[in-house]
BALODO-208563 format. One line per 5 residues: number of its first residue (from 1); their letters; for each residue x, y, z of C-alpha. Coordinates in steps of 0.001 Angstrom, whole numbers, always signed. Each point is the difference from the previous one (the first is absolute). Example, Ala and Ser with C-alpha at 12.3 -4.5 7.8 and 13.67 -1.06 7.14 Angstrom:
1	AS	+12300/-4500/+7800 | +1370/+3440/-660;
This chain:
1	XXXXX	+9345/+5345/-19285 | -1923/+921/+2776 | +1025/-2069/+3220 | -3133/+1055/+2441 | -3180/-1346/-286;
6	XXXXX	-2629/+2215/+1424 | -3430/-863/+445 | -3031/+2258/+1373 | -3631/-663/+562 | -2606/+1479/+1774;
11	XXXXX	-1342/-2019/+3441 | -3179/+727/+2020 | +1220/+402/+3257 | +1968/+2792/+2047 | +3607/+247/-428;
16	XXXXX	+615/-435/+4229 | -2092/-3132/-360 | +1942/-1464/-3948 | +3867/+974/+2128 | -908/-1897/+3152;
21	XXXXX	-299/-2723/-1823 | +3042/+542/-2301 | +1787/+570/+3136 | -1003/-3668/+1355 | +2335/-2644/-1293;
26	XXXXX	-3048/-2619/+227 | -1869/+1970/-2096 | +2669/-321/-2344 | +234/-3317/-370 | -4157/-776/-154;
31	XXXXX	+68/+2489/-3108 | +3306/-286/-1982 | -1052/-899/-3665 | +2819/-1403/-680 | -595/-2701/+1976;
36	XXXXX	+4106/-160/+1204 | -939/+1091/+3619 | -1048/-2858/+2421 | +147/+2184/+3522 | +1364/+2187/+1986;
41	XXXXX	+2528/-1583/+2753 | -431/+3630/+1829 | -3593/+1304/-152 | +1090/+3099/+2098 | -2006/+2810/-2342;
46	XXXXX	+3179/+2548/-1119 | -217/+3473/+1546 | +3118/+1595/-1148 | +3202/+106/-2626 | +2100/-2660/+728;
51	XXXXX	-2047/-2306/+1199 | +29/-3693/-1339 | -1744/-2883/-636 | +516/-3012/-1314 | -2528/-2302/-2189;
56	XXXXX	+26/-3603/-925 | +253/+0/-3671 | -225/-3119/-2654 | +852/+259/-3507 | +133/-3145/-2591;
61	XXXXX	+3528/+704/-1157 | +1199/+874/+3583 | -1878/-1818/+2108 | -496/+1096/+3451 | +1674/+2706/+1568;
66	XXXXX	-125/+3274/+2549 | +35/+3533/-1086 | +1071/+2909/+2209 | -1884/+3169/-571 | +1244/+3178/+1290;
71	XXXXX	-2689/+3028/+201 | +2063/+3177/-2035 | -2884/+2032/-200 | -2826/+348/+2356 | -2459/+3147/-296;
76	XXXXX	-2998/-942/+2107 | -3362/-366/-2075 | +1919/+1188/-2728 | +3083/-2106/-1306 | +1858/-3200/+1064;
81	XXXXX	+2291/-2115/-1395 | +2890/-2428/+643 | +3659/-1620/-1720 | +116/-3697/-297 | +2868/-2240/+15;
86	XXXXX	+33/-3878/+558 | +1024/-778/+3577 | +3602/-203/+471 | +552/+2234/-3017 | +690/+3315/-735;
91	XXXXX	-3184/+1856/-1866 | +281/-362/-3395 | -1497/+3630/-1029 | -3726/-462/-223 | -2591/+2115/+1895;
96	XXXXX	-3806/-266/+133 | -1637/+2942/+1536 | -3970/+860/-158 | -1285/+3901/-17 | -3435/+996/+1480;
101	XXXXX	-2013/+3121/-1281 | -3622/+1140/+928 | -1848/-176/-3505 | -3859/+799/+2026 | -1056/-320/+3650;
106	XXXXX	+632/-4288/+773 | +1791/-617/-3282 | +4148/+47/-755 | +1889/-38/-3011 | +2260/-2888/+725;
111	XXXXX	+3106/+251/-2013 | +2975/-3603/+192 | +3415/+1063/-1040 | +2251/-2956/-813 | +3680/+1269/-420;
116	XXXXX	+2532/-2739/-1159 | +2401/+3499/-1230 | +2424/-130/+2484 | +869/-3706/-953 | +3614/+96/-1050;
121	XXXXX	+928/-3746/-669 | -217/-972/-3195 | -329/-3434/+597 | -2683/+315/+2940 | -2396/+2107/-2464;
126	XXXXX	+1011/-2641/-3276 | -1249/-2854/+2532 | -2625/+2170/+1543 | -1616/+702/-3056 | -1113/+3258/+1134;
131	XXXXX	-3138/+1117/+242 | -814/-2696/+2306 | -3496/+519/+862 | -2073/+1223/-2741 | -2639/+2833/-59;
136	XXXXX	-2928/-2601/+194 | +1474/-1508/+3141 | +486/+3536/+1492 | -3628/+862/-1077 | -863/-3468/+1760;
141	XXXXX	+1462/+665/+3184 | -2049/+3415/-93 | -3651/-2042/-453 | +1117/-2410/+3066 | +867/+3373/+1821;
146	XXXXX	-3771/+1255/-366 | -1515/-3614/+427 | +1951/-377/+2920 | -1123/+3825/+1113 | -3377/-1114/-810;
151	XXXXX	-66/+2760/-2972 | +105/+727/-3483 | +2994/+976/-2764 | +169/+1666/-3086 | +837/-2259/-2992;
């Protein structure tokens, strides 16, 4: 059983242009399709590993709560991603991380890796229900990304 869900589709703008946003926390929030994010409490755009943020989050079964984002990968224009855990926790094991490539001159190959692998408690992932976010959601957040950029994506 695979436990990554990748998604990739193609988006009409530059990559510089598609990772400043990724890079802005508010930007996160206005397109998440999960619909679990309801702000950034920092909207300080992340420049660097090991840089955080935290976003208001609100899920039906969990109500409202904080999650604390720390940057572990951050390749200008090219890749960026970050390690969740729940304020006042430890991180559980997931990682989200997006990867930029040029496909033509103003359009990027937009590629969302969600990684629940290093998840090691078996009674976190049993009430998780991993995946958590499905590949329609992901695909979602990538269409509010290019409305938001003013732009097109691939379906």
């Amino acid at each position: 059983m695979t436990e990554e869900l990748t998604v990739r589709r193609v988006i009409d703008a530059p990559a510089p242009t598609v990772f400043a946003a990724l890079a802005d926390p508010q930007v996160q929030a206005t397109v998440d399709g999960s619909d679990m994010l309801r702000g950034a409490i920092d909207p300080t755009p992340l420049r660097a590993v090991g840089d955080t943020f935290a976003m208001d989050m609100y899920q039906p079964e969990l109500g409202e709560y904080v999650m604390e984002n720390t940057v572990f990968v951050f390749e200008q224009d090219r890749r960026i991603g970050w390690i969740p855990n729940r304020q006042g926790m430890e991180p559980r094991g997931t990682r989200w991380s997006w990867e930029l490539d040029d496909v033509t001159e103003g359009r990027t190959a937009l590629t969302q890796v969600y990684d629940w692998s290093r998840v090691t408690d078996p009674e976190f992932r049993k009430m998780a229900g991993f995946p958590r976010v499905t590949e329609e959601q992901i695909v979602g957040t990538m269409r509010r990304l290019a409305e938001h950029l003013g732009v097109t994506v691939e379906n």
